[in-house]
MMTF fields as JSON, N, C-alpha, C and O atoms, coordinates in Angstrom:
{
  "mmtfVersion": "1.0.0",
  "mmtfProducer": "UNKNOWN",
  "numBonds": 455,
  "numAtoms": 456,
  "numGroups": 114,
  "numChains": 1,
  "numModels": 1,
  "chainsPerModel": [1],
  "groupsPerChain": [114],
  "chainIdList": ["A"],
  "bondAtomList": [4, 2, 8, 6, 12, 10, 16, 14, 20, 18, 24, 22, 28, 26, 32, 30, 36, 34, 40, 38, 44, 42, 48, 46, 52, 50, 56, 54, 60, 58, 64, 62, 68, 66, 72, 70, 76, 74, 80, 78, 84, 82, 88, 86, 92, 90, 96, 94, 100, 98, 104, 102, 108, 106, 112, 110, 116, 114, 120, 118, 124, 122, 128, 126, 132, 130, 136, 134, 140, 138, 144, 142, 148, 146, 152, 150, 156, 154, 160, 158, 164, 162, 168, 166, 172, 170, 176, 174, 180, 178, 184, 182, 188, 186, 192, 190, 196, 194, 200, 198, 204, 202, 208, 206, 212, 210, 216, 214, 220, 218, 224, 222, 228, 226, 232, 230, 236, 234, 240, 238, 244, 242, 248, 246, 252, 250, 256, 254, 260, 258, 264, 262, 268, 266, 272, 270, 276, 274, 280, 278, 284, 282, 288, 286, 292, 290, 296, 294, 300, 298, 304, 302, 308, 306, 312, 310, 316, 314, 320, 318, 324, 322, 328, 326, 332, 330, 336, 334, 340, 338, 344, 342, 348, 346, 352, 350, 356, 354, 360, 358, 364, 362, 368, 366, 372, 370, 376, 374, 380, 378, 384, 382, 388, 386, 392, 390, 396, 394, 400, 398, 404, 402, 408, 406, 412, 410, 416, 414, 420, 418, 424, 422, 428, 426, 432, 430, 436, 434, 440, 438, 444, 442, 448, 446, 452, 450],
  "bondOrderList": [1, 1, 1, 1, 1, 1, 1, 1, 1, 1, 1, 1, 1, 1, 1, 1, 1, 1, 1, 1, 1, 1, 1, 1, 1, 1, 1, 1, 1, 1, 1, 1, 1, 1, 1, 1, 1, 1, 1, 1, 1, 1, 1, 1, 1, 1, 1, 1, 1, 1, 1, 1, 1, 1, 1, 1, 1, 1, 1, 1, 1, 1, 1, 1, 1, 1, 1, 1, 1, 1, 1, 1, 1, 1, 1, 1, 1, 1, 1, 1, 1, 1, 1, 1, 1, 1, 1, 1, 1, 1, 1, 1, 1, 1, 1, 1, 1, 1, 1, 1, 1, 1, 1, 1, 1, 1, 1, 1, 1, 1, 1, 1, 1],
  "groupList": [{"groupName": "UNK", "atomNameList": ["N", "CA", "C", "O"], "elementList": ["N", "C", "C", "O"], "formalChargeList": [0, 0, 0, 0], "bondAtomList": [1, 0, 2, 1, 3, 2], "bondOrderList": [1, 1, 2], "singleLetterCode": "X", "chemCompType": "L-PEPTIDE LINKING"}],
  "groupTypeList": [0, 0, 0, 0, 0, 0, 0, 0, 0, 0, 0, 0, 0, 0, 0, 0, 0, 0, 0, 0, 0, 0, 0, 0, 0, 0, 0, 0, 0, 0, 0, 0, 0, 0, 0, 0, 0, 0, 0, 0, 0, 0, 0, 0, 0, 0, 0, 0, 0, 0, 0, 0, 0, 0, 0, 0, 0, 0, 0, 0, 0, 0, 0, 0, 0, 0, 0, 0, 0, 0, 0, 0, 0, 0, 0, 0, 0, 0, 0, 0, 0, 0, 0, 0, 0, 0, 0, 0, 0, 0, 0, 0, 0, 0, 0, 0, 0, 0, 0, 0, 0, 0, 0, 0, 0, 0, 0, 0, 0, 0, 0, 0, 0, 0],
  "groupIdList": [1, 2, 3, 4, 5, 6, 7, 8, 9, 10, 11, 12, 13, 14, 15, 16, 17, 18, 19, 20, 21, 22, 23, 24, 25, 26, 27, 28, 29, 30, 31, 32, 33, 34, 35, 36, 37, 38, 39, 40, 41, 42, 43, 44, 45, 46, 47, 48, 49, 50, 51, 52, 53, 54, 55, 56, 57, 58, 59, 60, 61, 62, 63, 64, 65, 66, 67, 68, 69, 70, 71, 72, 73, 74, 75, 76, 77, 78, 79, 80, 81, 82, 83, 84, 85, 86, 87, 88, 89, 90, 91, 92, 93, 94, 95, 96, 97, 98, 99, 100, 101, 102, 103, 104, 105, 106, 107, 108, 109, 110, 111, 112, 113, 114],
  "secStructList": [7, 7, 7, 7, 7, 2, 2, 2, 2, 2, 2, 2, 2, 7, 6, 6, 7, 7, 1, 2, 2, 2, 2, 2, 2, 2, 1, 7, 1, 7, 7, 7, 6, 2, 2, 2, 2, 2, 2, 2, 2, 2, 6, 6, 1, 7, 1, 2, 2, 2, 2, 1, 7, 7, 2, 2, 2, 2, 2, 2, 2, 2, 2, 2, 2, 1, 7, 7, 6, 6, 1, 7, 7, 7, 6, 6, 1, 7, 7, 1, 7, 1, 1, 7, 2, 2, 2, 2, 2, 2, 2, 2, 2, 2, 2, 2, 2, 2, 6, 6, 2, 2, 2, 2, 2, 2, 2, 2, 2, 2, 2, 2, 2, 7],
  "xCoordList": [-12.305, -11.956, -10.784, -10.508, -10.138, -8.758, -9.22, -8.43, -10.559, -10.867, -10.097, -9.481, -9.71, -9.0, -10.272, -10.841, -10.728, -11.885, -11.091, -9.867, -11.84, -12.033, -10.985, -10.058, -11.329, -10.909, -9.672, -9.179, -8.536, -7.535, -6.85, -5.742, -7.411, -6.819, -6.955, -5.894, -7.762, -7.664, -6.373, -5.53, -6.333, -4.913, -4.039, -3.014, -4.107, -2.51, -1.836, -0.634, -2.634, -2.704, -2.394, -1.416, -2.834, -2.132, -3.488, -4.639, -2.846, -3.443, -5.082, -6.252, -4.333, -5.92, -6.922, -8.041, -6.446, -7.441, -8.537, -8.303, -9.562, -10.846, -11.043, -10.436, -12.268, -13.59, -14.382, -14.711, -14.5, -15.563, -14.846, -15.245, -13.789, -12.956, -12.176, -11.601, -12.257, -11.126, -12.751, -12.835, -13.882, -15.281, -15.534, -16.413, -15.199, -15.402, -14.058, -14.073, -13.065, -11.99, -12.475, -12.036, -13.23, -13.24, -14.343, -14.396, -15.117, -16.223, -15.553, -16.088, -14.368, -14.153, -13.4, -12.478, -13.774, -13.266, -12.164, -11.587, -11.385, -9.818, -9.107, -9.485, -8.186, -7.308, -5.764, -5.02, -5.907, -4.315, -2.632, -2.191, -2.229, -1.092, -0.297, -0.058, -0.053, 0.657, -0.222, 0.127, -1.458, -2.332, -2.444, -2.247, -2.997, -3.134, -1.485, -1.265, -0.662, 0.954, 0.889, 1.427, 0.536, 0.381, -0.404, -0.045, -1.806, -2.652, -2.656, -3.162, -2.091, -0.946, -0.281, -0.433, 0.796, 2.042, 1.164, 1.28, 0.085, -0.621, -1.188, -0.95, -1.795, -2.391, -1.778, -2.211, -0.609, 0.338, 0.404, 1.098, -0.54, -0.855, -0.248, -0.017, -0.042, 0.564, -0.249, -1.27, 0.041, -0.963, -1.738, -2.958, -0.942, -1.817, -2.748, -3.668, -2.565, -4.097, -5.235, -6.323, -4.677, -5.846, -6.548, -7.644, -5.678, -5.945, -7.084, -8.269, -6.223, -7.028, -7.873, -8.182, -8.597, -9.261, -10.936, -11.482, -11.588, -12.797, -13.483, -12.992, -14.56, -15.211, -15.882, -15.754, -16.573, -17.703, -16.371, -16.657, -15.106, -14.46, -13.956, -14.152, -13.273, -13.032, -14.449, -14.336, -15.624, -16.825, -16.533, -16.298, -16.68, -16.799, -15.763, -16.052, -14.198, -13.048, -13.473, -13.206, -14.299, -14.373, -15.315, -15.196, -16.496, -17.473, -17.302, -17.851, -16.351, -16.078, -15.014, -14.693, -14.617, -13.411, -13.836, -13.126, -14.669, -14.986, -15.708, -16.048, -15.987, -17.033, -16.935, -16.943, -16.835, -16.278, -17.39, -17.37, -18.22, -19.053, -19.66, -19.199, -20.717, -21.105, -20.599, -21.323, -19.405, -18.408, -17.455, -16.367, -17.658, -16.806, -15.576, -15.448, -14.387, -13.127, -12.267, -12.351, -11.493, -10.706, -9.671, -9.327, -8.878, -7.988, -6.661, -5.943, -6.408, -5.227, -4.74, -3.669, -6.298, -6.22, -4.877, -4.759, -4.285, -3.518, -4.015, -4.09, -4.319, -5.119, -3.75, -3.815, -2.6, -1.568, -1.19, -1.21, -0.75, -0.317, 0.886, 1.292, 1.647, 3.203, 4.084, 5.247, 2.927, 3.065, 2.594, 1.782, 3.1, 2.721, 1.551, 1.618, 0.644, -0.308, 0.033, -0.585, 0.739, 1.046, 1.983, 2.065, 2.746, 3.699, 3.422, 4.202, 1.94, 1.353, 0.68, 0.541, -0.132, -0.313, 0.742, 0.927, 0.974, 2.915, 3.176, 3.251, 3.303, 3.819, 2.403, 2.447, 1.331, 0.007, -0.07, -0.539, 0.518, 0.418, 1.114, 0.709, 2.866, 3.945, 3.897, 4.497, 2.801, 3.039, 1.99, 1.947, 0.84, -0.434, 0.387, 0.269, 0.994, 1.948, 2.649, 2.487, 3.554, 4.118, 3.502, 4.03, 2.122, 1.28, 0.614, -0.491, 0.457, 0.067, 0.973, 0.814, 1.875, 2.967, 3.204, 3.689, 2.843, 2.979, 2.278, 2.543, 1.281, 0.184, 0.099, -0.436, 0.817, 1.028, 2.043, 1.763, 3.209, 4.307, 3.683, 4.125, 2.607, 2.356, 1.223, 1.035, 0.446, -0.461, 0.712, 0.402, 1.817, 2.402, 3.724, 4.266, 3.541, 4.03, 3.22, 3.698, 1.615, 0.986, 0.26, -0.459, 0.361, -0.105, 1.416, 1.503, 2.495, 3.704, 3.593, 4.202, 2.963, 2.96, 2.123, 2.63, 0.758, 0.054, 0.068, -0.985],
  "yCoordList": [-2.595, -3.0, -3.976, -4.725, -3.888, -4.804, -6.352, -7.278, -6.292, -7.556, -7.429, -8.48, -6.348, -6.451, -6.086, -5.017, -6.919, -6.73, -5.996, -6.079, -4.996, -4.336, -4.568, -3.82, -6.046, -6.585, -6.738, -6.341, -7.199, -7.67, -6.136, -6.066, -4.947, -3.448, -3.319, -2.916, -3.449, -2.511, -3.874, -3.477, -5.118, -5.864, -5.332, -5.018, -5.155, -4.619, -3.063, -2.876, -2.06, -0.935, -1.333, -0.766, -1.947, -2.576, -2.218, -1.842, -2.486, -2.783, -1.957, -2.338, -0.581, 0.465, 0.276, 0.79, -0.429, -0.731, -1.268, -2.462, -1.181, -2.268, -2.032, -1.128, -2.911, -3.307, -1.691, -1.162, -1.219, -0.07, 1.257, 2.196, 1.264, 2.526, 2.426, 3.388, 1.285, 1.652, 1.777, 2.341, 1.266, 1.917, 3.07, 3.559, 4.012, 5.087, 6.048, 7.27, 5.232, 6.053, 6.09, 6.942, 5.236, 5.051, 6.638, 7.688, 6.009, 7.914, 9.148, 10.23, 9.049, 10.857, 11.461, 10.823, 12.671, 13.124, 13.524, 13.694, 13.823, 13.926, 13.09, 13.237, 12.239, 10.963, 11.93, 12.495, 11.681, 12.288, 11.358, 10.299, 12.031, 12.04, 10.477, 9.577, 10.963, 9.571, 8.29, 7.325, 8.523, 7.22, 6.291, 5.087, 7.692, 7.526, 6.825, 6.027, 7.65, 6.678, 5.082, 4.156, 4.753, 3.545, 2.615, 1.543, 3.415, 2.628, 2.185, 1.135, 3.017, 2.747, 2.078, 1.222, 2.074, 0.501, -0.634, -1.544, -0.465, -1.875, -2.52, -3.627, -1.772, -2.295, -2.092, -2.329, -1.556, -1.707, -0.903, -1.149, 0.346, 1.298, 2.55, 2.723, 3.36, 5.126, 5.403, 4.746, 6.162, 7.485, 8.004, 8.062, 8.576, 9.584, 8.752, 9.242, 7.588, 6.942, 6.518, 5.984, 6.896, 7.064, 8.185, 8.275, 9.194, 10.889, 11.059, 11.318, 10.787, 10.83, 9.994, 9.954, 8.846, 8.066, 8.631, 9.251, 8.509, 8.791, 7.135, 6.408, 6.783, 6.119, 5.977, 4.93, 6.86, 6.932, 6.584, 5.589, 7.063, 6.857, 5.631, 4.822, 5.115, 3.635, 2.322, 1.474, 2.978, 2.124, 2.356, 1.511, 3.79, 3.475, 2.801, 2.238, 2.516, 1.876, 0.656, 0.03, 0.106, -1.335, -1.991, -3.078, -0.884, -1.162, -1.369, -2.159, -0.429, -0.08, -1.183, -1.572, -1.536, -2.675, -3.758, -4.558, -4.548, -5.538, -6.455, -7.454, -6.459, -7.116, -6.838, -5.658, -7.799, -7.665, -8.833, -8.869, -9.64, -10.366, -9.929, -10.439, -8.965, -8.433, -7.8, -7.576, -7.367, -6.61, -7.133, -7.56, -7.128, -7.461, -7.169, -6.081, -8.062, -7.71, -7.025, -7.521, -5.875, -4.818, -5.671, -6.507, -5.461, -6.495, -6.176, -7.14, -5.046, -4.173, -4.972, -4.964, -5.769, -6.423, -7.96, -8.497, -8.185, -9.399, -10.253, -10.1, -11.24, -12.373, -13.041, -13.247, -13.328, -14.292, -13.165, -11.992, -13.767, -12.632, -12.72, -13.456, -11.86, -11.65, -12.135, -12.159, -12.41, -13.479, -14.72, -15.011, -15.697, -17.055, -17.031, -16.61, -17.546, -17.317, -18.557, -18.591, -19.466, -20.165, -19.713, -20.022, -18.921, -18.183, -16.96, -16.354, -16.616, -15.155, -15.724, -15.19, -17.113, -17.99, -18.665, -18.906, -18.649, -19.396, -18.014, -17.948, -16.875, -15.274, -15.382, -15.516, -15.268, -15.293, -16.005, -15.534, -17.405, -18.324, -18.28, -18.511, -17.906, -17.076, -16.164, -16.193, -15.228, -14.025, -14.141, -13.255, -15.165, -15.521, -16.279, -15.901, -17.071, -17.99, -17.224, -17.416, -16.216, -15.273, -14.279, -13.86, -13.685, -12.771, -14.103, -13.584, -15.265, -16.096, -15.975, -15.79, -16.222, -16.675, -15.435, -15.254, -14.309, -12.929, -12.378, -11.683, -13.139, -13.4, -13.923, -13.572, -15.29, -16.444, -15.466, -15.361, -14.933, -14.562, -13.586, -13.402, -12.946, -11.547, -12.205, -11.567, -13.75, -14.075, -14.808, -15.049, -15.059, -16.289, -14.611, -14.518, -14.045, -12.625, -12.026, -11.652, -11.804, -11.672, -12.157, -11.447, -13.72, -14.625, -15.264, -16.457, -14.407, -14.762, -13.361, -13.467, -12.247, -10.936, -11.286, -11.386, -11.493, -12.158, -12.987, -13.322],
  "zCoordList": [14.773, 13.417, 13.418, 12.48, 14.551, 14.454, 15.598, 15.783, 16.188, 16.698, 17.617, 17.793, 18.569, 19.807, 20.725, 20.506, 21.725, 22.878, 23.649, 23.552, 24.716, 25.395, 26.285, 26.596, 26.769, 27.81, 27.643, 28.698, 26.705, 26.25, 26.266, 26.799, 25.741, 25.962, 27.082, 27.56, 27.868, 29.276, 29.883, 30.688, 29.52, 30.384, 29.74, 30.345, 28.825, 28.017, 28.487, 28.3, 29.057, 29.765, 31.122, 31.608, 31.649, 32.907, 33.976, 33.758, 35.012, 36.473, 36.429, 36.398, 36.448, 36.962, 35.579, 35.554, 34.572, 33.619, 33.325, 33.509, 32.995, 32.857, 32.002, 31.427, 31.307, 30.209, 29.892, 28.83, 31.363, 31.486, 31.397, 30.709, 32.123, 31.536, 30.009, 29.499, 29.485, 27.799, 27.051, 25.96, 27.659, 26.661, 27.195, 26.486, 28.289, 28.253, 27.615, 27.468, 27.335, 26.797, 25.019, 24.247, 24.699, 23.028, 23.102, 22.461, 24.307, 23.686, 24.009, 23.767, 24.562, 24.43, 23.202, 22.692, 22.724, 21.879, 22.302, 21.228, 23.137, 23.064, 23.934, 25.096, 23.786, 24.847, 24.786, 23.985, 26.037, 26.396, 25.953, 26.399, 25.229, 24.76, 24.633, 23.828, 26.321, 26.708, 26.341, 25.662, 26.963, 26.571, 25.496, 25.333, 24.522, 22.923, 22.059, 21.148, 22.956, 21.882, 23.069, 22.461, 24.079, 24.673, 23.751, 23.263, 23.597, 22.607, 21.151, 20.752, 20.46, 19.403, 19.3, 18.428, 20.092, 20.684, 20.548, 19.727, 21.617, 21.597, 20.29, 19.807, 19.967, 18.726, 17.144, 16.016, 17.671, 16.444, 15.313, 14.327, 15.504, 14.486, 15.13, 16.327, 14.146, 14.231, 15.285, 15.49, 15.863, 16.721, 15.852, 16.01, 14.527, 13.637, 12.93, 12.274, 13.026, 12.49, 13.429, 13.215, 14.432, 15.422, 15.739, 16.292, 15.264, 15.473, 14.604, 14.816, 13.299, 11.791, 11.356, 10.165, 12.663, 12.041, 11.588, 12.501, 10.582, 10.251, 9.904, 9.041, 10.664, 10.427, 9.244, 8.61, 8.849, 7.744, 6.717, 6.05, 6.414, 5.253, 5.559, 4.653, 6.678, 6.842, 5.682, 4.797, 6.512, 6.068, 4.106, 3.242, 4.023, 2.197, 1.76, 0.704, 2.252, 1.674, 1.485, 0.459, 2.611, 2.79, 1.804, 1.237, 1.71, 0.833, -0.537, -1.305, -0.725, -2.376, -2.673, -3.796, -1.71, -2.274, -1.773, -2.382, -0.908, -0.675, -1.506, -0.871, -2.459, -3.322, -4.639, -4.99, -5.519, -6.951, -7.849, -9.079, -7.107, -7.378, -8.794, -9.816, -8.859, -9.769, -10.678, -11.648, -10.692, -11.991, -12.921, -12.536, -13.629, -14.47, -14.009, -13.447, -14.135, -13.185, -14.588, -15.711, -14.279, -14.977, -15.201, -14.365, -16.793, -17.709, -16.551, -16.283, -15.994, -15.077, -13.573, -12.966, -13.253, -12.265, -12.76, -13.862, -11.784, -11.592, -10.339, -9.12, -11.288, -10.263, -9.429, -8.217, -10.169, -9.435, -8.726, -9.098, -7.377, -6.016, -6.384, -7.282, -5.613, -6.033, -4.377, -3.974, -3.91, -2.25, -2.357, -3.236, -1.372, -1.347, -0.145, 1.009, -0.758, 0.683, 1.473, 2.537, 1.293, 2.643, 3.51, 4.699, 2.862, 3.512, 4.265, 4.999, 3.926, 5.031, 5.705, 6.806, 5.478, 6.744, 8.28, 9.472, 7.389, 8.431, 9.29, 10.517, 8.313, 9.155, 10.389, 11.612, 9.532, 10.576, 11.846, 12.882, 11.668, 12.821, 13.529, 14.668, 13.32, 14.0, 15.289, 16.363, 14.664, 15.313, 16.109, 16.963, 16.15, 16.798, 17.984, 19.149, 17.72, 18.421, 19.436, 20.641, 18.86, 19.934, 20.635, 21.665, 20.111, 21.08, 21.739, 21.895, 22.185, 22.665, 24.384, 25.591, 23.399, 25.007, 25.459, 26.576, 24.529, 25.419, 26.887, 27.868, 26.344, 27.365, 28.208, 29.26, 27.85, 28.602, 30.108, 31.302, 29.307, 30.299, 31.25, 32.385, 30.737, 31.229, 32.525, 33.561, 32.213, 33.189, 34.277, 35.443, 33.83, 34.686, 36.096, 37.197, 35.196, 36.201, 37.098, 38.169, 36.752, 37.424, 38.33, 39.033, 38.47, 39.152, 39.706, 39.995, 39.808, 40.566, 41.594, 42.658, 41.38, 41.918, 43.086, 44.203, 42.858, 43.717, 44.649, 45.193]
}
């Protein structure tokens, strides 16, 4: 749901990591401790929303709020944002920018290890 591949988690976990072990870590029903607050860090969310995640209710949030096409929009709604969207673009490109070179540093360490 967050568009992080496989591949990009098992480098971010480090060395003994792969593609094939973080898809056999998504099927078990219980991940050990340490792992699960690692995997968290990485992807930037609580533990407990990984604990507590339910799919099927993720899917109805998305459903029920994704699409307004057909409804009449409620008088309660406020169309003007109370954010500048060029300014959550700019934050967006920022932080794309710096997990960039994060990467960058993390390939230029590991290809200095080598």
């Amino acid at each position: 749901m967050l568009g992080i591949k496989q591949e990009t988690l098992a480098f971010e976990l480090g060395d003994d990591w792969s593609q094939k072990k973080v898809s056999l870590l998504e099927q078990k029903e219980t991940v050990e401790s340490d792992v699960l607050a690692q995997v968290a860090q990485i992807l930037k969310v609580p533990t407990e929303a990984i604990e507590n995640f339910d799919e099927e209710q993720a899917i109805n949030i998305i459903s029920n709020t994704a699409s307004f096409d057909n409804c009449q929009q409620p008088a309660f709604f406020n169309n003007q944002p109370t954010f500048n969207p060029l300014d959550k673009m700019v934050e967006l490109y920022e932080r794309m920018l710096k997990q960039q070179q994060e990467m960058i540093d993390k390939l230029e360490k590991l290809i200095q290890s080598k």
